[in-house]
N, C-alpha and C positions, 0 to 999 in steps of 0.2 A: 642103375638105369641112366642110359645119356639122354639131356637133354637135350631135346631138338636147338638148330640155330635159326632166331628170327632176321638177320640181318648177318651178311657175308661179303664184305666188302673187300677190294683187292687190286693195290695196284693201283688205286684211283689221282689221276692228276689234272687239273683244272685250272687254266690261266683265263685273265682278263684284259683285255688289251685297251690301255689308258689312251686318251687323247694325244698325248705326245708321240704315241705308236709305240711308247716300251710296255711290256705283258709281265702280267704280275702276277707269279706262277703263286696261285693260293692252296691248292693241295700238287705236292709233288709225290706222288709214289705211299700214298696215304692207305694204312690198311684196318679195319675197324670188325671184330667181333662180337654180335649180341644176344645173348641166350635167351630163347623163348622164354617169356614170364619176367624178363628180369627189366627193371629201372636202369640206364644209364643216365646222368648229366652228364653235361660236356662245361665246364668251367676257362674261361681265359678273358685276355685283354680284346677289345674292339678292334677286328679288321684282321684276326688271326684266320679265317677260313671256316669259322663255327657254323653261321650260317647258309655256307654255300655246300658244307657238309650234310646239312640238313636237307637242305634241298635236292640234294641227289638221294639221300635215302629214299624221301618221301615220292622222288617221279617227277621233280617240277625241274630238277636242272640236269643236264645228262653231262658226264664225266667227256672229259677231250681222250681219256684213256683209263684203260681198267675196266673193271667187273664187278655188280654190287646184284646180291639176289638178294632179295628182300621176301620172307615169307615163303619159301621156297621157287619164286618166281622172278623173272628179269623184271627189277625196277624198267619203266614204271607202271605197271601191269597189277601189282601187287595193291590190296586194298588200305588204306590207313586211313587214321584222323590224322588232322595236320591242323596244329594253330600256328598263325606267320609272326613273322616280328610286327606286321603291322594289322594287324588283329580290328583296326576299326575299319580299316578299309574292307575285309572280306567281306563284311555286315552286306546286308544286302539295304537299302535307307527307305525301299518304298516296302518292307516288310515289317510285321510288329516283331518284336523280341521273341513271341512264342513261335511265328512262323520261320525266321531265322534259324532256331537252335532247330525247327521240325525236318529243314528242308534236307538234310541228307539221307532221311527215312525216306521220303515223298521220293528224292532221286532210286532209292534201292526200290520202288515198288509199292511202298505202302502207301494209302488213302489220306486224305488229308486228317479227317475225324482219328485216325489210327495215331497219325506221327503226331498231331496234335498229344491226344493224350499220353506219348510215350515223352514229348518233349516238359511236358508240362511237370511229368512223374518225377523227371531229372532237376527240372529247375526248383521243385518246392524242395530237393535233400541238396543240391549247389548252391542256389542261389535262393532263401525264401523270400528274402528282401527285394527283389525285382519284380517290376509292375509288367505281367508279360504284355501287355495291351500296348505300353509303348512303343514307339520307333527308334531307332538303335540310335538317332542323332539327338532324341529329348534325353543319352545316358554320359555319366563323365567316361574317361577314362578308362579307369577302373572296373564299370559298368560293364562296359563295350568287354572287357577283356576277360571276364567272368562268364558274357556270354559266349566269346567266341572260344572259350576253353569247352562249357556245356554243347555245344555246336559239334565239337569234333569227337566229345565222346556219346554221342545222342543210339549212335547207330551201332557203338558194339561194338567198334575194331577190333583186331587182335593185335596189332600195331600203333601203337601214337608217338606222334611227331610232334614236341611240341619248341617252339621258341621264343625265351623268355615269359611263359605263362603266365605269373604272377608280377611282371613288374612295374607293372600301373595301381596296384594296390595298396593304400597305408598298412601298416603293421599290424594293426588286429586283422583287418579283412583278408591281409594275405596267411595268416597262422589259421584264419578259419578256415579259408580255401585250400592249404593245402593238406589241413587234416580230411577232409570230405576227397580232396583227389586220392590223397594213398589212400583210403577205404575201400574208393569204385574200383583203381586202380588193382587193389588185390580180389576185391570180390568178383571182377573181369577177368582177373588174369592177364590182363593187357601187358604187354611188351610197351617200355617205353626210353625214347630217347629223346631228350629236351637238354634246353643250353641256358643259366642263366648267368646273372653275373652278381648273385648274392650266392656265396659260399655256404650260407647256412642253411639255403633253398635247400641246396644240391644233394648236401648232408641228409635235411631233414626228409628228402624223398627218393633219394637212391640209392641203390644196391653197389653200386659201384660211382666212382667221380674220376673225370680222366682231366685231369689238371693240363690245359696246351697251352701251345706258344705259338710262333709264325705271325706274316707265312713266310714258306710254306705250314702247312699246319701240324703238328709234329706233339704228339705225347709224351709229356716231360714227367707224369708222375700219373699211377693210376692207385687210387684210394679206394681200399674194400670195406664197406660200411657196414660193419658187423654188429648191428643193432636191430632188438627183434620187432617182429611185424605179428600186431599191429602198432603201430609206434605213437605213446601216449604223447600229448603236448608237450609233457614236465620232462618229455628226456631231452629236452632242449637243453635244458639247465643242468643235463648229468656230466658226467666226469668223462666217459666216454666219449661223449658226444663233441664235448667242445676241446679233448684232444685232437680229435679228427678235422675237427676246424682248425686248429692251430695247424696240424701236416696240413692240410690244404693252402690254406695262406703261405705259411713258409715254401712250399713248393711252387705258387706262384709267383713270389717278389722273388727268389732264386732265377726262375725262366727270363726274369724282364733283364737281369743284368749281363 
């Protein structure tokens, strides 16, 4: 049986043109494939083109050249969750915490009493620790980015975009949010491609890890994480696991020299 493709990108190139007038080509001829159902991270250094990668998946930035279908549809047409790198600013500050995560239901059509309680469902298996009655500016950090991760998967994607999801969170809170994410994650089916910059994230939630460089942005090593699902906390600690970390990392300090 072939797998469908979520994500079909080709050709892609995107420059930025600095103050001084020189263009700082961030994807040069960039080409990315993603399997329906499947986890991507994207792992690299600050300012390789990760983000600006993301943003053309998801519809928010358009390529200067190339072709990307997303969902079988020309980005950006194509429906997804998307958490940004700046995750507190999305928050909307004159909403409570429960009406935030509800509002991408209320945009598809549903009732407020509806999305309410479909948001509420999400947050007491994500987040039970959040008081939804607040407002997003009485939350730390952490808070905020807990919600805006519950936010983007409230409505069901078949696509999530996520960047840097967990890296506002201390260490316990992040090992409990990302066992709760791969769960939704496989119990949805969701396709996903997120960027962070802990290697052990990337390990612990995806199918695949494309270790890059740049810019331009450029796949220096892609890691197949052949570890099974559903994936208990303790394979943290396994043999497996933290060889795959070790290729990871060494394929990273190798890119930087």
């Amino acid at each position: 049986m072939t797998i469908p493709i979520a994500i079909e990108a080709k050709g892609l190139s995107k420059g930025f043109q600095q103050e001084t007038g020189e263009v700082v080509q961030v994807l040069d001829g960039f080409n990315l494939t993603v399997k329906s159902g499947e986890t991507v991270c994207i792992f690299g250094a600050n300012g390789c083109g990760k983000t600006t990668l993301l943003g053309i998946c998801g519809g928010i930035e358009n390529p200067d050249s190339g072709s990307i279908t997303v969902l079988g549809a020309m980005a950006p047409h194509a429906r997804v969750g998307y958490v940004p790198q700046a995750y507190g600013e999305s928050l909307f500050p004159w909403m409570s915490l429960l009406d935030n995560v509800a509002f991408p239901l209320r945009v598809c059509g549903s009732g407020w009493n509806e999305a309410r309680g479909q948001a509420a469902q999400l947050l007491q298996e994500f987040a039970p620790s959040l008081v939804a009655t607040k407002y997003s500016y009485q939350y730390s950090g952490g808070q905020k980015q807990v919600s805006a991760v519950a936010r983007a998967l409230v409505a069901s994607p078949r696509l999530l975009i996520a960047d840097e999801p967990f890296s506002a969170l201390d260490h316990s809170a992040r090992i409990a949010a990302q066992d709760v994410f791969v769960s939704l994650v496989d119990r949805l089916q969701l396709t996903v491609v997120a960027v962070t910059h802990d290697v052990k994230d990337a390990i612990y939630i995806a199918d695949r890890v494309l270790i890059v460089s740049g810019p331009p942005l450029r796949v220096v090593d892609e890691v197949a994480v052949a570890l099974p699902r559903p994936r208990p906390p303790s394979i943290r600690a396994s043999a497996t696991f933290l060889s795959l970390v070790s290729r990871a990392i060494d394929s990273f300090l190798a890119a930087q020299t």
